[in-house]
MMTF fields as JSON, N, C-alpha, C and O atoms, coordinates in Angstrom:
{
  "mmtfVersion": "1.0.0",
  "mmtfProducer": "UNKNOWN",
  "numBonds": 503,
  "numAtoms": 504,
  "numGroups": 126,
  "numChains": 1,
  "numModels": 1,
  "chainsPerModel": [1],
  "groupsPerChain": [126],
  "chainIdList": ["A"],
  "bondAtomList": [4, 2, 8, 6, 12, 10, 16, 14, 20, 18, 24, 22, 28, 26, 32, 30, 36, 34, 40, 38, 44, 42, 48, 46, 52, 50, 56, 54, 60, 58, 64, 62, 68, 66, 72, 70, 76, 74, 80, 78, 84, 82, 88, 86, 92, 90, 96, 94, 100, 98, 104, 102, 108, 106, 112, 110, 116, 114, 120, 118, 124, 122, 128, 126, 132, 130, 136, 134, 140, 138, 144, 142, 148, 146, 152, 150, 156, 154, 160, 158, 164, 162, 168, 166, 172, 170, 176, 174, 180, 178, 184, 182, 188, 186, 192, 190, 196, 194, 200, 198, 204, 202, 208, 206, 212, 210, 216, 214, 220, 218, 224, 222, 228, 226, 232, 230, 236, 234, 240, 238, 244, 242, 248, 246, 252, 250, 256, 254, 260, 258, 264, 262, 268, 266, 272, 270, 276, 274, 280, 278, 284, 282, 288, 286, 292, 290, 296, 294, 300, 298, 304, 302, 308, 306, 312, 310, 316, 314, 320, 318, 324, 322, 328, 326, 332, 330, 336, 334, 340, 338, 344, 342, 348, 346, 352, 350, 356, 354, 360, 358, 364, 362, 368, 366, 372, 370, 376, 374, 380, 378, 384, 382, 388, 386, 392, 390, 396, 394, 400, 398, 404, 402, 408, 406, 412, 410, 416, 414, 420, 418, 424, 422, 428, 426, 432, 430, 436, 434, 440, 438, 444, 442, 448, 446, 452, 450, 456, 454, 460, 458, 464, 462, 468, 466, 472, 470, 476, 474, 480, 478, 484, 482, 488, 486, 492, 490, 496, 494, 500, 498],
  "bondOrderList": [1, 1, 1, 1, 1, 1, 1, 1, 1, 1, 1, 1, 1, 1, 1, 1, 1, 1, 1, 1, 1, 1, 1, 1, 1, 1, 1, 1, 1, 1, 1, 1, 1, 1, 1, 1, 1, 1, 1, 1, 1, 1, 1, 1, 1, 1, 1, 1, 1, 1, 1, 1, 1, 1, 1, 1, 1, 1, 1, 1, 1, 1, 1, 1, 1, 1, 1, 1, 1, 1, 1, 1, 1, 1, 1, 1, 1, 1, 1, 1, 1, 1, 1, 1, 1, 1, 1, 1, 1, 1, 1, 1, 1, 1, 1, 1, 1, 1, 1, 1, 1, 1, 1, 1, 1, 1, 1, 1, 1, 1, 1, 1, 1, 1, 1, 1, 1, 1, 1, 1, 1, 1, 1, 1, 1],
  "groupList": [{"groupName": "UNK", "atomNameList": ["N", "CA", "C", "O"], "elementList": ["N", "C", "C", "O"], "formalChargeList": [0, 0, 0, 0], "bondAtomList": [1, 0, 2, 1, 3, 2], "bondOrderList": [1, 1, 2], "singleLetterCode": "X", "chemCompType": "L-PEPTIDE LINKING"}],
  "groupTypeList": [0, 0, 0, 0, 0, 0, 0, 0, 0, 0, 0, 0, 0, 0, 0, 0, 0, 0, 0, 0, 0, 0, 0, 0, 0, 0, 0, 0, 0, 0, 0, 0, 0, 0, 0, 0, 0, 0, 0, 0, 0, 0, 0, 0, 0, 0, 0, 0, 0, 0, 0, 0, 0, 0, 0, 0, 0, 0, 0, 0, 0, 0, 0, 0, 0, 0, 0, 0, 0, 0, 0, 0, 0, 0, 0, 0, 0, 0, 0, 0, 0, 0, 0, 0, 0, 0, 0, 0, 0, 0, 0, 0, 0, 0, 0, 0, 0, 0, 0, 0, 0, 0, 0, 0, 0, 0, 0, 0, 0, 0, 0, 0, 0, 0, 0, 0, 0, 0, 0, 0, 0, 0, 0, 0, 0, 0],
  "groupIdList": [1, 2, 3, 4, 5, 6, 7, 8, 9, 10, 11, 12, 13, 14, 15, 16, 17, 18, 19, 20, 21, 22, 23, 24, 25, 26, 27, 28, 29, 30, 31, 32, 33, 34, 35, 36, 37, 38, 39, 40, 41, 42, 43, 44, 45, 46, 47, 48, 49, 50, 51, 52, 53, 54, 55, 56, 57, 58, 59, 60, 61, 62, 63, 64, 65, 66, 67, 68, 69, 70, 71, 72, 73, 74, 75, 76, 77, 78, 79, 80, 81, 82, 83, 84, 85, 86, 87, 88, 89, 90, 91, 92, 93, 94, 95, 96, 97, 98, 99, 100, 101, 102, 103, 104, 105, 106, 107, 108, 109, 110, 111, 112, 113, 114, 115, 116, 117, 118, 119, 120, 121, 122, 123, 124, 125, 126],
  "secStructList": [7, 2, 2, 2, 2, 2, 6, 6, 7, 7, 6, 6, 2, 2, 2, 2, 2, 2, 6, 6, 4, 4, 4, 1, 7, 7, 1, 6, 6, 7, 7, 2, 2, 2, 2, 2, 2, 2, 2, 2, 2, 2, 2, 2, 6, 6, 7, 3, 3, 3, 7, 7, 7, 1, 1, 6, 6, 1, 7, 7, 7, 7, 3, 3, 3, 7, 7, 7, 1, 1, 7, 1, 7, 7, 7, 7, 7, 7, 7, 7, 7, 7, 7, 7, 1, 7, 7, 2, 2, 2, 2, 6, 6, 1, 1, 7, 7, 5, 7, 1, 1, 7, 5, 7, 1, 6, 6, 0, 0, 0, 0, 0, 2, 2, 2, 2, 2, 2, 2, 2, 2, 2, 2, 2, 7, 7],
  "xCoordList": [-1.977, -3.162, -3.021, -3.31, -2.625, -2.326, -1.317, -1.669, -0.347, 0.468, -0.276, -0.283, -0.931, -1.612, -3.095, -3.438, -3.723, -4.395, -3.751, -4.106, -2.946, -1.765, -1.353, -1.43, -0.959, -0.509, -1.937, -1.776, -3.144, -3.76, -4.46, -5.449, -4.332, -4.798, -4.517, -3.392, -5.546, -5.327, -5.453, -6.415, -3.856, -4.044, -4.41, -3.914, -5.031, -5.296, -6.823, -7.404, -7.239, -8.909, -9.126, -9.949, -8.226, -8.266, -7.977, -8.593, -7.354, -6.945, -8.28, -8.888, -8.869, -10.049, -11.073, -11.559, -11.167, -12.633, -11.951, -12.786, -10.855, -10.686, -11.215, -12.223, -10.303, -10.749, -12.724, -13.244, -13.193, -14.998, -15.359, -16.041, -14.529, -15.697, -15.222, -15.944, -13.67, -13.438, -14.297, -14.262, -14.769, -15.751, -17.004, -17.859, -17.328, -18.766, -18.729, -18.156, -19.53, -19.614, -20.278, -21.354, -19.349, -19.799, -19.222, -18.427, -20.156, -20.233, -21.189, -21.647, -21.44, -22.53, -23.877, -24.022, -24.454, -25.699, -25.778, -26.787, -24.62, -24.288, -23.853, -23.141, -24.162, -23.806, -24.369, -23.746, -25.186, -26.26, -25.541, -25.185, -25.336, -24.804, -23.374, -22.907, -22.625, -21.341, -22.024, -21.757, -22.841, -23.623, -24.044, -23.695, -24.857, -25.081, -23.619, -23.466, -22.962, -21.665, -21.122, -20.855, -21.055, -20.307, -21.555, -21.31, -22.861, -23.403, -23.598, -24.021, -23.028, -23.342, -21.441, -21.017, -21.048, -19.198, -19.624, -19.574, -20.09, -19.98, -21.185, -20.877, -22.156, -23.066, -21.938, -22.004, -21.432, -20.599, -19.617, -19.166, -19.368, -18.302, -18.996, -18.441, -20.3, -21.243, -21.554, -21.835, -21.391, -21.407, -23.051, -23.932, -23.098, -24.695, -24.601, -23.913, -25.356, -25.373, -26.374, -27.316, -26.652, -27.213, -27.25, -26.193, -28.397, -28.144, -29.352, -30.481, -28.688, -28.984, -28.687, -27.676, -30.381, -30.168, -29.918, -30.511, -29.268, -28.521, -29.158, -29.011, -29.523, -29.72, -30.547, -29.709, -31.833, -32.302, -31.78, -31.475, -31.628, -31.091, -29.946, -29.163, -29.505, -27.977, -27.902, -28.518, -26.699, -26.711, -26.46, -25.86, -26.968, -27.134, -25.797, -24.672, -26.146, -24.779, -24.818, -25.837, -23.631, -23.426, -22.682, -21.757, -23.474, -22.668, -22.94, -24.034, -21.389, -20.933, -20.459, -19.661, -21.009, -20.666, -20.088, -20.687, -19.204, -18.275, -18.337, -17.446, -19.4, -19.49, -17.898, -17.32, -17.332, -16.401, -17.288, -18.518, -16.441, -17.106, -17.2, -17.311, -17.106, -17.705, -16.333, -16.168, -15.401, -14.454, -13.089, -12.354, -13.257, -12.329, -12.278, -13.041, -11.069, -11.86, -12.333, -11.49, -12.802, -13.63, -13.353, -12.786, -13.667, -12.468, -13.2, -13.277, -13.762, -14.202, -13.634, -12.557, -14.166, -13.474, -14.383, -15.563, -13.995, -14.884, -14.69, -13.49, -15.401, -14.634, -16.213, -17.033, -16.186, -16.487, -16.834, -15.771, -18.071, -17.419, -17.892, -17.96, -18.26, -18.51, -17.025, -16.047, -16.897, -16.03, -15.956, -17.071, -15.618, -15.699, -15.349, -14.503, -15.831, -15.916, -14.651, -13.877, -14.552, -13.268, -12.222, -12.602, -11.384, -9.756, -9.471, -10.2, -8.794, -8.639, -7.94, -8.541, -6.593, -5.896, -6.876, -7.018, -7.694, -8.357, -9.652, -10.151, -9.69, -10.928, -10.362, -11.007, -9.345, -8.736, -7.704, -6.699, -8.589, -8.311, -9.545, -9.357, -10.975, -12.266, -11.713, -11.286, -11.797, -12.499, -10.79, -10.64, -9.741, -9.001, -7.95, -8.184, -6.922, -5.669, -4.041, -3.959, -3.266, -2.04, -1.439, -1.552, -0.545, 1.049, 2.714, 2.969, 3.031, 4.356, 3.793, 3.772, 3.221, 2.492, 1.886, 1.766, 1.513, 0.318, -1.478, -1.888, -2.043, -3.439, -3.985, -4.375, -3.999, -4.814, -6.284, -6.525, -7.211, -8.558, -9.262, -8.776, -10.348, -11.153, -11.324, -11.904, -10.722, -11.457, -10.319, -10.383, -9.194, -8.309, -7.509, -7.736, -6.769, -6.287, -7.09, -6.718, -8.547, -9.205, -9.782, -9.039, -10.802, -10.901, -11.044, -10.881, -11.45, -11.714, -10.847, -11.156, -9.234, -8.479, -8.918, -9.71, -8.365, -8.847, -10.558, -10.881, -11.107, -12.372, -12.058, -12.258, -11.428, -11.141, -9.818, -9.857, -9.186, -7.978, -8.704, -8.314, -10.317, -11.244, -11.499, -11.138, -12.123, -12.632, -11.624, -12.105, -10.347, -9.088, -8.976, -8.748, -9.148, -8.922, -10.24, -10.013, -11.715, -12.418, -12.384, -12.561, -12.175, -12.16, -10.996, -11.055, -9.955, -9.141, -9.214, -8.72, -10.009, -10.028, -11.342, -11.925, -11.783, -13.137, -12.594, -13.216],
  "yCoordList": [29.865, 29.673, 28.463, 28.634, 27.297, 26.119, 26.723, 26.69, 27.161, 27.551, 28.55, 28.34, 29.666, 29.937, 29.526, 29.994, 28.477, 27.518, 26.718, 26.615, 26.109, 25.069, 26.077, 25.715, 27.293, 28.082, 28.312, 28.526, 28.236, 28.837, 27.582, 27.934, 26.762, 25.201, 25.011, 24.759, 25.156, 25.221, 23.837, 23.365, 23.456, 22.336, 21.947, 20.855, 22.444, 22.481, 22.019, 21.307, 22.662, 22.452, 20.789, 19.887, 20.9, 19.594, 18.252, 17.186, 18.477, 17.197, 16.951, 15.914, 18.402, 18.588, 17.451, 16.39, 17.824, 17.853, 16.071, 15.358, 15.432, 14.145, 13.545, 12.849, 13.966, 12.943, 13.471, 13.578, 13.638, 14.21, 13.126, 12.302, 13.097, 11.6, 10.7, 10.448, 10.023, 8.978, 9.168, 8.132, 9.822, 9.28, 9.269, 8.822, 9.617, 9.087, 7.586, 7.487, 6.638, 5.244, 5.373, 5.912, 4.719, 5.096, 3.256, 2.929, 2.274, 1.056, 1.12, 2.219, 0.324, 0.083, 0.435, 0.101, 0.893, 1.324, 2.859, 3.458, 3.056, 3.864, 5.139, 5.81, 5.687, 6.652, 8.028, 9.024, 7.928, 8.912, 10.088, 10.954, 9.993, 10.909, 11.462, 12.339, 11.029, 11.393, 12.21, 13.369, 11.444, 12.325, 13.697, 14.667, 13.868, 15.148, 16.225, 17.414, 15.712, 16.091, 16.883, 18.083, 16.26, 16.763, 18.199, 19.266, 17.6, 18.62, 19.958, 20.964, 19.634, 21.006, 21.817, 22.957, 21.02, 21.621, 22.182, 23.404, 21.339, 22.26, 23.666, 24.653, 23.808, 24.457, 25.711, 26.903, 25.434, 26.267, 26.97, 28.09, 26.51, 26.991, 28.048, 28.702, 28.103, 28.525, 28.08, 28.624, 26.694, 25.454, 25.47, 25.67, 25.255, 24.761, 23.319, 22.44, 23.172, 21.581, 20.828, 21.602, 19.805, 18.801, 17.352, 16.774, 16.83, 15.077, 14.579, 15.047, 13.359, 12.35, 11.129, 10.523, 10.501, 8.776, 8.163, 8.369, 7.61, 6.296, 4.247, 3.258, 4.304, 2.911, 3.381, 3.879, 3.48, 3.216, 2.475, 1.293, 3.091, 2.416, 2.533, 1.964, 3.858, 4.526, 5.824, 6.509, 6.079, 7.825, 8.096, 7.377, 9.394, 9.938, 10.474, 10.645, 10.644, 11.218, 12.701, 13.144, 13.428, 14.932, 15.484, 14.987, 16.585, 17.222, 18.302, 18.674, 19.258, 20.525, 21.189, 20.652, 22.253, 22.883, 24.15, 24.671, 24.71, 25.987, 26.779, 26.638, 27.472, 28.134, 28.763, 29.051, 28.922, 30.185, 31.115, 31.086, 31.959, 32.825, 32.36, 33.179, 30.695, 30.177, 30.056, 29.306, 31.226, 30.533, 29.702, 29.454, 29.463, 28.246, 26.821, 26.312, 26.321, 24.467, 23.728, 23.736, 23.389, 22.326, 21.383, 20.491, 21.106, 19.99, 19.493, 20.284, 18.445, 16.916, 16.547, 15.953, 16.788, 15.718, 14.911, 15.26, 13.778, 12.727, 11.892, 11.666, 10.651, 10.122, 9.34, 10.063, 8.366, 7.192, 7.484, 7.366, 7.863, 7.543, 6.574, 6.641, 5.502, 4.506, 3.628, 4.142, 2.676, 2.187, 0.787, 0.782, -0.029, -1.821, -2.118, -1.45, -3.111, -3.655, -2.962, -2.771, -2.569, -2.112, -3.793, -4.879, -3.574, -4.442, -4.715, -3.989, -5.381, -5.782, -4.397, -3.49, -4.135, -2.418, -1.648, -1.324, -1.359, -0.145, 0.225, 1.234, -1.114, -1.109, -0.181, 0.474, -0.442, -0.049, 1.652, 2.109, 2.057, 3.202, 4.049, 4.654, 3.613, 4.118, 5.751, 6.153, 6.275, 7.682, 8.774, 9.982, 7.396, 8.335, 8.698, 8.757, 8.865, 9.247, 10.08, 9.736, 10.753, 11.227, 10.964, 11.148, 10.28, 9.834, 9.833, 9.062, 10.224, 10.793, 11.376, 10.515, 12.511, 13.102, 12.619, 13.195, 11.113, 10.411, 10.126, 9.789, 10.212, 10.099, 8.828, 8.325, 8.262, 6.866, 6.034, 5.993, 5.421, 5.451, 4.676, 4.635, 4.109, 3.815, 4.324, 5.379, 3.427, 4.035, 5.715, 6.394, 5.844, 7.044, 6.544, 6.963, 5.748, 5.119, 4.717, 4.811, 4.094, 4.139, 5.633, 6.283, 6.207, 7.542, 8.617, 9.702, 8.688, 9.884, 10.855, 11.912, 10.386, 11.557, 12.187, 13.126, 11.613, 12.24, 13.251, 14.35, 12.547, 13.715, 15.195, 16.306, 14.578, 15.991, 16.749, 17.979, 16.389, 17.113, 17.975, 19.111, 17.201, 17.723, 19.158, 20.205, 19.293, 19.595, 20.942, 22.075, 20.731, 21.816, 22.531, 23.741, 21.739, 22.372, 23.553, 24.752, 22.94, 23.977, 24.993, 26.169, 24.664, 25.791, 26.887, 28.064, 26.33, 27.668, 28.317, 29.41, 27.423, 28.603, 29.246, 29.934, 29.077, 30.278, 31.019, 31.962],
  "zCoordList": [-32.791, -31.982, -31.069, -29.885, -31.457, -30.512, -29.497, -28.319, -29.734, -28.278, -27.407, -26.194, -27.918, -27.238, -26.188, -25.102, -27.052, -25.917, -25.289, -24.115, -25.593, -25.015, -23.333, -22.158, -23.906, -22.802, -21.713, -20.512, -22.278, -21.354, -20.718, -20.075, -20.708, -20.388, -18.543, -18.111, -17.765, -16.93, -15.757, -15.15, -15.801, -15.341, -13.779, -13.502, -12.845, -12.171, -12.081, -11.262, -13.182, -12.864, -14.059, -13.905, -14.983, -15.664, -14.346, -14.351, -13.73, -12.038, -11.87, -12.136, -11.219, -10.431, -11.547, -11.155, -12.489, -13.459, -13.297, -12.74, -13.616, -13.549, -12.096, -11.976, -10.976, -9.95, -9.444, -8.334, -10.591, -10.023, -10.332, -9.724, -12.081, -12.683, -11.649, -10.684, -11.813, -11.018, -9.628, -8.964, -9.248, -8.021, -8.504, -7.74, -9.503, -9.73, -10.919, -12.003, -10.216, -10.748, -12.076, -12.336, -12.944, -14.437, -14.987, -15.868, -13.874, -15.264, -16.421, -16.734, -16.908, -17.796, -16.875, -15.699, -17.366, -16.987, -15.726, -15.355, -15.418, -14.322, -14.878, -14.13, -16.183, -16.578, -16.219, -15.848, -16.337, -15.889, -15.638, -16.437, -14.18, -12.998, -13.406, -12.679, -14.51, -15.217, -16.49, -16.809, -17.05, -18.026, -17.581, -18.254, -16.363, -16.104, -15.086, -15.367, -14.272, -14.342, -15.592, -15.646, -16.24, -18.363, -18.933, -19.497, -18.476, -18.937, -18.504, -19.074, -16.919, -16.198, -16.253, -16.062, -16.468, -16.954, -18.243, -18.384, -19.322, -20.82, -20.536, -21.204, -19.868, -19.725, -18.89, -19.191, -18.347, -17.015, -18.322, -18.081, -19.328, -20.602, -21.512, -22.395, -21.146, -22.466, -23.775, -24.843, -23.278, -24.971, -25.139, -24.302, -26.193, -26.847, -26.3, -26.819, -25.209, -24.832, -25.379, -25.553, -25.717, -26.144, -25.44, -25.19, -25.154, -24.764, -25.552, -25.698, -26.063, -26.669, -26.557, -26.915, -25.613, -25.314, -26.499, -27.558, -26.353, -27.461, -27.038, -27.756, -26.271, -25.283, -24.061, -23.309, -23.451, -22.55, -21.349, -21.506, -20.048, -18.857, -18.855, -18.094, -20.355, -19.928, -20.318, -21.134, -19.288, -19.528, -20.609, -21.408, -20.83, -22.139, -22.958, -22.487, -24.027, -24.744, -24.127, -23.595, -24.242, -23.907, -25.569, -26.212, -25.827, -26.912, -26.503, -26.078, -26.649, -26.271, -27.728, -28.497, -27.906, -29.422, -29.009, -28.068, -29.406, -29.314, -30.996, -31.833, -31.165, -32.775, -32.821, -31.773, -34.012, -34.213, -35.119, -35.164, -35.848, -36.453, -38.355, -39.268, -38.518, -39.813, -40.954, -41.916, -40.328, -41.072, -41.473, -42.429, -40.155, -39.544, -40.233, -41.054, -39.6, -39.495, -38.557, -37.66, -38.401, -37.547, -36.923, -37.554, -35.164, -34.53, -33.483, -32.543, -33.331, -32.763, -31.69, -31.74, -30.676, -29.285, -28.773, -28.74, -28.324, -28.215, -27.603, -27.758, -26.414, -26.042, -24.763, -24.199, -24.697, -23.99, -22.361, -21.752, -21.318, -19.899, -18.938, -17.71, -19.892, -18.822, -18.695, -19.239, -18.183, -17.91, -17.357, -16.835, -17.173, -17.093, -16.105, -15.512, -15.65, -13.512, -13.505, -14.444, -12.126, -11.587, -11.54, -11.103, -11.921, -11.3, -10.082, -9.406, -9.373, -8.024, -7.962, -7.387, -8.562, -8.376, -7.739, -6.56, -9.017, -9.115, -7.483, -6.985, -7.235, -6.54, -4.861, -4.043, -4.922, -3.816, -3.929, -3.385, -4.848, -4.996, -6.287, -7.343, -5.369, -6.075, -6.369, -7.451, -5.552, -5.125, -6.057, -6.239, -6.443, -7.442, -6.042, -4.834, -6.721, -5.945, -6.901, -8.08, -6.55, -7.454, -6.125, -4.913, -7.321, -6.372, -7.404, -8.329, -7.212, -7.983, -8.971, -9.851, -9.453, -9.965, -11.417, -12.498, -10.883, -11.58, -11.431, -10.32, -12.078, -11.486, -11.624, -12.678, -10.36, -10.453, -10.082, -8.875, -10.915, -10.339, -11.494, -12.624, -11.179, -12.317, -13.612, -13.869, -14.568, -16.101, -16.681, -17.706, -15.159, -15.792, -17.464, -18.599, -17.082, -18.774, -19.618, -20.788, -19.331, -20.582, -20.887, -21.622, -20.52, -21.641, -20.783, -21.343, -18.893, -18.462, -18.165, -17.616, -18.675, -18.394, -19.926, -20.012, -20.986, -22.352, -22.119, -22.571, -21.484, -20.871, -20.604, -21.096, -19.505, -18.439, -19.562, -19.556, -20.082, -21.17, -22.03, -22.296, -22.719, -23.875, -22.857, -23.395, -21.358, -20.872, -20.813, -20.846, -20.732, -20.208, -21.583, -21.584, -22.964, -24.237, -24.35, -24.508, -24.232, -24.545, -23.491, -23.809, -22.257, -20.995, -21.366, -21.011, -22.118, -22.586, -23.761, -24.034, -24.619, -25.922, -25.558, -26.395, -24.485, -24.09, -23.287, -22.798]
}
């Protein structure tokens, strides 16, 4: 079963779903607009979506649920999308960029590529 999602993992739209967040501003308090981004992707999957404020004056949590049929095991993806002042680097490459077929931009090495990867895993086992 893993090679077969592995195989169907479509990396094209995982790029896409990365350089969206990197253009939407996700410091502290700026979540929001990444929050609803995530919710209208897991909604676009047919996930049981869920949000849940955690802190006032920040975007909300997103939970995406994928039922199987009960007798499986059970598997957790998870992961952070705000992200901390931009870097002198980073600032000069907001809006996200690939160059030798790397992706570079705000907050990509801390968790929003792991986002957009969560995002490529459930988009292929649906």
């Amino acid at each position: 079963m893993i090679g077969q999602v592995l195989n169907n993992i479509n990396q094209s739209k995982m790029v896409s779903v990365l350089l969206d967040l990197i253009k939407i501003p996700g410091e502290d308090g700026e979540e929001a607009e990444r929050s609803k981004y995530l919710k209208e992707l897991m909604e676009g999957l047919d996930l049981e979506v869920a949000t849940q404020i955690v802190e006032y004056g920040r975007g909300p949590n997103v939970i995406g649920v994928m039922r199987g049929d009960g007798t499986g095991k059970n598997l957790m993806l998870h992961a952070h999308i705000d992200d901390w002042p931009p870097v002198r680097e980073q600032e000069a490459i907001a809006g996200g960029k690939i160059q030798n077929g790397k992706i570079y931009g705000p907050a990509t090495r801390d968790q929003l590529a792991c986002v957009a990867a969560f995002y490529g895993v459930m988009d292929a086992l649906k």
